[in-house]
N, C-alpha and C positions, 0 to 999 in steps of 0.2 A: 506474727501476732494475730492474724486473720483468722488463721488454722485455728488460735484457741479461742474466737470469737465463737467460730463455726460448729465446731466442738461442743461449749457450751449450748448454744441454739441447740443443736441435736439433741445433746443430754437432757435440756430440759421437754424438748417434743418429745422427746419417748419416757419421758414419768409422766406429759400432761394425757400419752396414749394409754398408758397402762392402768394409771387414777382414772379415766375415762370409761376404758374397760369394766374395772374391777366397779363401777359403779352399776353396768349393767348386768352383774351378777345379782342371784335370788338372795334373798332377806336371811333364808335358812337352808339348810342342806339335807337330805337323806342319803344313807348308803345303805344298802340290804343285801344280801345272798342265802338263798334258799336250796336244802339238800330234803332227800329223802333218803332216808336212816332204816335198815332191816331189824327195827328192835321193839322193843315194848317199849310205848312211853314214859312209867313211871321210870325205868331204869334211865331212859335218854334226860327227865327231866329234873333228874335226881345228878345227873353230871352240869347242870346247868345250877340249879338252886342252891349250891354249896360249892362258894368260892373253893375251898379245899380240894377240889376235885379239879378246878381249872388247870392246874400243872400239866395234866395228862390228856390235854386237847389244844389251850389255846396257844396259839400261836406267839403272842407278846411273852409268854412265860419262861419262852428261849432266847429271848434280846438279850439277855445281861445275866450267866449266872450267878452273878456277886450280889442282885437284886435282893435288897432288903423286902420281905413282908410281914404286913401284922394285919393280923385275924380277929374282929370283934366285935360286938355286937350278939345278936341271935347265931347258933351256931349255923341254919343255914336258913333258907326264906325270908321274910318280910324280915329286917331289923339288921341283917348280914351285913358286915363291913369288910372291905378288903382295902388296904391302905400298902402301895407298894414304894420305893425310892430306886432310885439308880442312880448310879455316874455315868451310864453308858447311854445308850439308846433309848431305853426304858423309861426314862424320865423318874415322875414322882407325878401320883394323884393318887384317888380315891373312886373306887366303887361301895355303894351299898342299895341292898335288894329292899324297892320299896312297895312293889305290888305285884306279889303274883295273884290277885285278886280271884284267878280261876288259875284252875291247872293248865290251862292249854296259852299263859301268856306268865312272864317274868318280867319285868320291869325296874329297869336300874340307872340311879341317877349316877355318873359318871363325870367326873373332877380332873379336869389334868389342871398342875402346878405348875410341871416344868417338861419339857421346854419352852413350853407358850402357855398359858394359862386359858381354858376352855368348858363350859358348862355344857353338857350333854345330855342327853338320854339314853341308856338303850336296851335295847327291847330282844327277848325273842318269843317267838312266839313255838309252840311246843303243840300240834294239831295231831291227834291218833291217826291213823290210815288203816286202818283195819288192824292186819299184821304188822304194819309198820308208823315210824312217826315221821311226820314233816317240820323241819327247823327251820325258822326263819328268823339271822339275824339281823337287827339293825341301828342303826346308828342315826339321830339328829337333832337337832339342835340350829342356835343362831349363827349365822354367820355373819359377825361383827368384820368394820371394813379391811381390817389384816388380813382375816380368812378371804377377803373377795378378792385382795391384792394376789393372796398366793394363789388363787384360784384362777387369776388370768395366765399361770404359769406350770401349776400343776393339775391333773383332774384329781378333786378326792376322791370321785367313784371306784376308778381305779385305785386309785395307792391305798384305801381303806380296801375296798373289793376284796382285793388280792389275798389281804390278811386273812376277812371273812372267809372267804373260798379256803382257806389252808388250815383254817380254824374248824371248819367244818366239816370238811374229809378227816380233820387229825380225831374228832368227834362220833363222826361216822364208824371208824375202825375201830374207836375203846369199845362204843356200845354194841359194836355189830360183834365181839367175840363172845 
């Protein structure tokens, strides 16, 4: 009976270390990754401003081909909605385009439902380079104390990064042909 005294004690020191932890975690999080693209801008920012184009760059639009979407709003810029569902990996939220205020930034508030439920932002930003354009995606928002919890156990920079980085080479390729 000691052993499950002991046990407990333990169990309960490593949640009071991990709640300890995840308190020392930031209020909010950003993720970013930035590529430089051999293309004209309006063509690079014309794959970004109209969901309907996503298919052929990002990354999430291969998680689950059974993925339900619906397309609504403005057909692409300020007012655009993209509303997805899954059973798989994919989950289920919402994106819709609320500021490309200048051409060289798109802004989009971003909704996840499931599997966790999450209010975001995110951004790219769409800079000329002369002959070329620079993309810079990003991601954030609050992080509420579940996100700090999982945060003492995963890095977002990473596990979000990685997407951006694959999302942005798969972007790279469409606009650079």
């Amino acid at each position: 009976m000691a052993w499950l005294k002991v046990g407990v004690f333990v169990l309960i020191a490593a949640m009071a270390l991990v709640f300890v932890l995840a308190m020392t975690k930031p209020d909010t999080f950003r993720v970013q990754r930035t590529v430089r693209i051999q293309a004209a801008h309006d063509k690079v920012f014309s794959f970004i401003n109209d969901f309907h184009n996503w298919g052929a760059w990002s990354p999430y639009e291969k998680l689950d081909p059974a993925m339900q979407r619906i397309f609504s709003g403005a057909p692409s810029g300020v007012g655009a909605v993209y509303e997805w569902s899954s059973a798989g990996k994919a989950g289920a939220g919402r994106m819709e385009i609320t500021e490309p205020a200048v051409a060289t930034r798109i802004g989009i508030k971003l909704d996840f439902f499931k599997p966790f439920e999450a209010h975001n932002t995110a951004e790219f930003l769409v800079v000329p380079q002369g002959d070329a354009t620079e993309v810079t995606w990003a991601m954030f928002g609050p992080a509420p104390f579940l996100s700090k919890v999982m945060q003492v156990f995963f890095n977002l920079d990473n596990m979000i990064g990685r997407d951006f980085e694959v999302g942005l080479q798969n972007l790279k390729s469409v606009a650079e042909k």
